[in-house]
C-alpha positions as MATLAB code, in Angstrom:
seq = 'XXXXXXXXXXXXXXXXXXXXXXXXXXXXXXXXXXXXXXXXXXXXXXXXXXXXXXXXXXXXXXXXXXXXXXXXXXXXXXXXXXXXXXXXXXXXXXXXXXXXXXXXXXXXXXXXXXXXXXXXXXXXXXXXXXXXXXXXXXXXXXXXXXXXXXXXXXXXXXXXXXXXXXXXXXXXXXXXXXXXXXXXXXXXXXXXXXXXXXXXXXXXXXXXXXXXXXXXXXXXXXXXXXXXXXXXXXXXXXXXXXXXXXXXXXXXXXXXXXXXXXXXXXXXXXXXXXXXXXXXXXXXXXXXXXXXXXXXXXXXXXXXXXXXXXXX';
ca = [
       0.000    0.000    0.000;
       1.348    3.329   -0.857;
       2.822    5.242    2.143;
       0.270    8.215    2.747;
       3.177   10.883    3.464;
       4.873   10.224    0.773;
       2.053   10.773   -1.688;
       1.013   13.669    0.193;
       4.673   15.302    0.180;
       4.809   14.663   -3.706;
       1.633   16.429   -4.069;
       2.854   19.565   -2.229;
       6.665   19.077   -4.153;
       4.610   19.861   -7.946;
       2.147   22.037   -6.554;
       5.473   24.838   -5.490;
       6.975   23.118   -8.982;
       3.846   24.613  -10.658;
       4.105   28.003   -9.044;
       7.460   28.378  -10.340;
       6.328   26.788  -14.305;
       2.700   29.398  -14.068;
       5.123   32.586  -13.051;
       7.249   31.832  -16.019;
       5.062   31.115  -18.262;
       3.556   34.840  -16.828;
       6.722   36.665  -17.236;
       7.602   35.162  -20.739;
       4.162   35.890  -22.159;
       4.590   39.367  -20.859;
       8.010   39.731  -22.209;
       7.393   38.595  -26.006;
       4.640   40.773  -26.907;
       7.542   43.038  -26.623;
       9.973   41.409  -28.358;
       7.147   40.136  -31.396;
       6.572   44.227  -31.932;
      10.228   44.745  -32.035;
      11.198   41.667  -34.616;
       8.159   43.071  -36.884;
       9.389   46.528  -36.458;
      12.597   46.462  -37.641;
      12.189   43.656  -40.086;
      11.130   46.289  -42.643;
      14.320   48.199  -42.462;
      16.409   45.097  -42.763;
      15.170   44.399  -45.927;
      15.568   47.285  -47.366;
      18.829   48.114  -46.131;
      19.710   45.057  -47.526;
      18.381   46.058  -50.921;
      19.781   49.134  -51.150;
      23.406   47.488  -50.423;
      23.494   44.742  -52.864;
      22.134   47.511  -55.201;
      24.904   50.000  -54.530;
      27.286   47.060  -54.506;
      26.006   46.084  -58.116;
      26.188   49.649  -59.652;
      29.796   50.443  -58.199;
      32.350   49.621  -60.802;
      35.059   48.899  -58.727;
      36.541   48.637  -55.271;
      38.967   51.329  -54.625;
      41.265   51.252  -51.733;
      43.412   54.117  -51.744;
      42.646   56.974  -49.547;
      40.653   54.714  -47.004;
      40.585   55.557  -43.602;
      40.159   52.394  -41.509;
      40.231   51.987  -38.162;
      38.106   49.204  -37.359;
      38.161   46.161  -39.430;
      34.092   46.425  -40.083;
      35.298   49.959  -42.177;
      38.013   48.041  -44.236;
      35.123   47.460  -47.105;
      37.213   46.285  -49.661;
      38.967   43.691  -47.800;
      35.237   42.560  -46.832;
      33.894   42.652  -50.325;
      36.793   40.622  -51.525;
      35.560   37.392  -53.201;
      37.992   33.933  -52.219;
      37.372   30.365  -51.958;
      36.233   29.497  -48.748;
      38.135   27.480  -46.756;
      36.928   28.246  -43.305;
      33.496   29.452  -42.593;
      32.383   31.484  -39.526;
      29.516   31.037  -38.579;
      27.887   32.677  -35.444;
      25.275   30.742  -33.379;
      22.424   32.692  -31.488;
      21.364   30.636  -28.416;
      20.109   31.734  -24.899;
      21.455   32.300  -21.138;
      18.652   30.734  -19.731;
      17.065   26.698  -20.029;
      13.719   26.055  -19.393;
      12.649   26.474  -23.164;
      11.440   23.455  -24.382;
      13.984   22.418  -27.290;
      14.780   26.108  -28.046;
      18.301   25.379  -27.817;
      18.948   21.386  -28.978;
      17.352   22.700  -32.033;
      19.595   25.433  -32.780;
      22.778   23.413  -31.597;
      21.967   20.428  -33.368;
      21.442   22.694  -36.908;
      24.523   24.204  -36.499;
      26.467   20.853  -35.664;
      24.526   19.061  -39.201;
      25.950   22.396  -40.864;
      29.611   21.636  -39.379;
      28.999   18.511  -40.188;
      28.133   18.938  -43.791;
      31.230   21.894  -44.363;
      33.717   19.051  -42.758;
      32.825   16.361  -45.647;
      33.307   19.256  -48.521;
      36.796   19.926  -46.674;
      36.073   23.105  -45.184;
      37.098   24.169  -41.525;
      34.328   25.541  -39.479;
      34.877   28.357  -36.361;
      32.203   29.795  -34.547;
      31.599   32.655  -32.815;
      28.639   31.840  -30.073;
      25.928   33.953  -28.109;
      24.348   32.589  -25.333;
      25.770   30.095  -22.336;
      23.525   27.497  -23.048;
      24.905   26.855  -26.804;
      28.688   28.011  -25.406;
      28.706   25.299  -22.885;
      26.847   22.297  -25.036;
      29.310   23.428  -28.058;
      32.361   23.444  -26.270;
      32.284   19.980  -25.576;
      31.164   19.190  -29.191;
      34.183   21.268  -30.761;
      36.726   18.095  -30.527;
      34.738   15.437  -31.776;
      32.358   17.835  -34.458;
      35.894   19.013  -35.817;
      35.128   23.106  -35.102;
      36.116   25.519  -33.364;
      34.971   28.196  -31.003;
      36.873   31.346  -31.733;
      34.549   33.805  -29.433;
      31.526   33.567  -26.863;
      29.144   36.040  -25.843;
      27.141   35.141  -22.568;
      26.401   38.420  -21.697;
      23.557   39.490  -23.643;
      20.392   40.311  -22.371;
      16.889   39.419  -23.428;
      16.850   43.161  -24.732;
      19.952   42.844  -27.215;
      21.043   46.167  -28.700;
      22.326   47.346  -31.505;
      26.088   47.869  -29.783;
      25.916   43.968  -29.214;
      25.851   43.550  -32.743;
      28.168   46.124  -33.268;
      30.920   44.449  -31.403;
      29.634   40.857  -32.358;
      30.230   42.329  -36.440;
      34.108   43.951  -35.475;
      34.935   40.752  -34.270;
      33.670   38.764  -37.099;
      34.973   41.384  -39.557;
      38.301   41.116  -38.227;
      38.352   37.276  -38.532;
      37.193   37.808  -42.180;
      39.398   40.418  -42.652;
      42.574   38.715  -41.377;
      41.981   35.590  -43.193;
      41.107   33.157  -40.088;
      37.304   32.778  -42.221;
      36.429   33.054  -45.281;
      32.899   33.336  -44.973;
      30.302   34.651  -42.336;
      26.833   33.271  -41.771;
      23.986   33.282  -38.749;
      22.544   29.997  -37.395;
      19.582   31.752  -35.690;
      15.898   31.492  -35.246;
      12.877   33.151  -37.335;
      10.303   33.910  -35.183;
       6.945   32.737  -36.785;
       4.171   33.711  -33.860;
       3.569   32.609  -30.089;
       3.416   28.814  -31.163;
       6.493   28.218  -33.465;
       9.987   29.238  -35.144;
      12.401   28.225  -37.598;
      16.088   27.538  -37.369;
      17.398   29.250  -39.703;
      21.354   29.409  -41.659;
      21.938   33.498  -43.363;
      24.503   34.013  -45.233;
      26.502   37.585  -45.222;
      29.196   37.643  -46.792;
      30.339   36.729  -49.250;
      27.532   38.751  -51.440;
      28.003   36.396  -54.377;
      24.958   36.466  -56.450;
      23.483   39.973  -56.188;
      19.828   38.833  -57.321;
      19.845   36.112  -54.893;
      20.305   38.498  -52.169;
      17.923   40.291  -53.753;
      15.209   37.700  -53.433;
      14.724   38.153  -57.137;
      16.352   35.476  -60.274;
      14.159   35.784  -63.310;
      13.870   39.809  -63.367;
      16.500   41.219  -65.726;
      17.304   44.420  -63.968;
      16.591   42.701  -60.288;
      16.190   46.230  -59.249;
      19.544   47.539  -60.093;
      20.075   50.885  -62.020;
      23.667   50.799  -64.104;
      23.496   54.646  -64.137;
      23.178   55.259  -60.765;
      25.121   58.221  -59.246;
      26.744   58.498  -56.019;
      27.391   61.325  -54.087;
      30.050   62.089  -52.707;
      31.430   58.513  -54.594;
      30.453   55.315  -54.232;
      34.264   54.394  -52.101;
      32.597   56.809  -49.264;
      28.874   55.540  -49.194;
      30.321   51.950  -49.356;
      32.526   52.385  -46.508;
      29.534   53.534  -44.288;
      26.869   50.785  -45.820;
      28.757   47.257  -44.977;
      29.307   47.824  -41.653;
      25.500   48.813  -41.132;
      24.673   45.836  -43.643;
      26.637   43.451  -41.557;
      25.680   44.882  -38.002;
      22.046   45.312  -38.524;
      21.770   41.617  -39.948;
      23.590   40.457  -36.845;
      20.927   42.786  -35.094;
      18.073   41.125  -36.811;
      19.279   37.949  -36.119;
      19.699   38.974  -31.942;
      15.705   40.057  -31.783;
      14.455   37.157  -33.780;
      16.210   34.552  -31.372;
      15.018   36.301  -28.397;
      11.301   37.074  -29.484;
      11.541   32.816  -30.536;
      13.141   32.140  -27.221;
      10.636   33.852  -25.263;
       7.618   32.177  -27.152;
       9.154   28.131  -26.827;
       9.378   29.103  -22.915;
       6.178   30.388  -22.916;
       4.731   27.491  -24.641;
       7.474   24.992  -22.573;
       6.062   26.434  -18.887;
       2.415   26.619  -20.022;
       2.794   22.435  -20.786;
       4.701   21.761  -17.370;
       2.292   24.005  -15.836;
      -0.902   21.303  -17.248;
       1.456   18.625  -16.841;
       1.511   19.157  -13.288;
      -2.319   19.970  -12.916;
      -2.439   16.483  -14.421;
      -0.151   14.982  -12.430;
      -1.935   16.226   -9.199;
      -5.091   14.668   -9.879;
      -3.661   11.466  -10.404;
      -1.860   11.616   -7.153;
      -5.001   12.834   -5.411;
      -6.694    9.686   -6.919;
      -4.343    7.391   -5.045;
      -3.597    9.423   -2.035;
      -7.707    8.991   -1.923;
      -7.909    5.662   -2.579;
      -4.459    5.034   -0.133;
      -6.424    6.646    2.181;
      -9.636    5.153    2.165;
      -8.269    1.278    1.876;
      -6.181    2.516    5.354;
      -9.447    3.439    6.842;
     -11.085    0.272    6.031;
      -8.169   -1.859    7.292;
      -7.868    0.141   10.310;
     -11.912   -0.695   10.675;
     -11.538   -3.981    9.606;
      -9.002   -4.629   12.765;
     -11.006   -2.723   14.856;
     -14.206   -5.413   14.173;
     -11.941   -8.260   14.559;
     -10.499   -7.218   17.985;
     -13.860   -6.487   19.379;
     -14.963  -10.142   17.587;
     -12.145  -11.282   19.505;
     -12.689   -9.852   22.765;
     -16.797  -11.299   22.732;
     -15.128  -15.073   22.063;
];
């Protein structure tokens, strides 16, 4: 017969379980209405900056270097438009600080270990640069056996990234690029869909190879792009300020869309533990009842045979 204590101990042990599951589930759902209006927000202006850098990029002639004044790697445009085999791809992988998500994080570290997985067989070395603790730590002891390696973390993030996160995320990456450690730079993130789902996603940066492609557009002749266009002052200056905004607000983009997805899978993650444990209380009412009741008629059931006793 099931111990009565125990039961009843169990009961109160997912009843404080379920406090803590409801008040996240509370918080989160307060938190990514928040982060939805931001990810739809600035989508808009993503896009288009995009567009109006692959254009710019299509209409200049030619790459000039002389006369630039770099001082960050991320202003070195020439170096960054430079097209080379790739060798080694960096890729940077958006996870969270915090568990309790559901698969919010597997998913995005499995991806990205497929995608190592996949550039190791075609012979090309993989680094990554990694946001979030959760994807630092699982990655770190993947990097040996996977065959990459992790050149930077960044665990300090909040769930309200801004835009000089991805400013220092896109110098370091730059710099990599720029000194020749990758040859490539790509986002493993997450596209957030609405409250109930999002999709893992793999952007590519740089290099911009196909200019329609990035575009969106193949089978329009012009794709948008105007030959004639004029630049003023020259295109050298306005490309010099437009690839380190392209990069950063990608790398931006990329920041709000795994945190508005991060918030929803929690959301969705507590409000399941929080019926799971609703359904796990009325079962263990059901035998702490039934525990009960058989105790009550044993304890009756001696009681009649000791007074049964006592008459014989």
């Amino acid at each position: 017969m099931p111990n009565l204590l125990d039961i009843k101990d169990r009961i109160s042990s997912i009843k404080n379980t379920q406090k803590i599951t409801r008040a996240m589930k509370m918080v989160a759902a307060a938190k990514v209405k928040k982060s939805e209006n931001r990810v739809k927000a600035s989508r808009p202006f993503t896009k288009a900056l995009a567009s109006a850098f692959v254009k710019v990029l299509a209409s200049s002639n030619d790459v000039v270097t002389s006369g630039l004044k770099i001082e960050r790697a991320i202003d070195n445009y020439p170096a960054l438009m430079q097209k080379r085999d790739v060798k080694t791809a960096g890729i940077l992988v958006v996870t969270s600080n915090k568990g309790l998500a559901g698969a919010y994080n597997a998913n995005v570290v499995r991806f990205t270990i497929k995608k190592a997985k996949e550039y190791k067989q075609a012979g090309i070395d993989v680094k990554l640069f990694v946001v979030g603790m959760k994807g630092n730590s699982v990655l770190k002891r993947r990097a040996e056996a996977e065959g990459f390696e992790i050149i930077n973390s960044y665990t300090k993030i909040s769930q309200e990234p801004s835009s000089a996160n991805a400013i220092v995320i896109a110098e370091d990456m730059a710099k990599a690029y720029v000194d020749g450690v990758i040859d490539s730079i790509e986002i493993v993130t997450t596209r957030f869909k609405n409250m109930m789902s999002y999709l893992v996603e793999d952007w590519k940066i740089l290099p911009v190879d196909d200019v329609a492609e990035a575009l969106g557009s193949k089978d329009d002749s012009h794709n948008g792009i105007d030959p004639l266009m004029m630049f003023e002052p020259d295109s050298q200056t306005i490309l010099q300020k437009m690839v380190p905004m392209y990069i950063t607000n990608i790398i931006y983009q990329a920041l709000l869309e795994a945190v508005a997805s991060e918030l929803a899978a929690r959301m969705t993650a507590m409000s399941s533990a929080t019926n799971n444990a609703d359904e796990m209380i009325r079962v263990l009412t059901i035998d702490y009842n039934k525990a009960r009741q058989a105790a009550i008629t044993q304890e009756i059931s001696e009681v009649v045979s000791g007074a049964d006793a006592l008459k014989n």
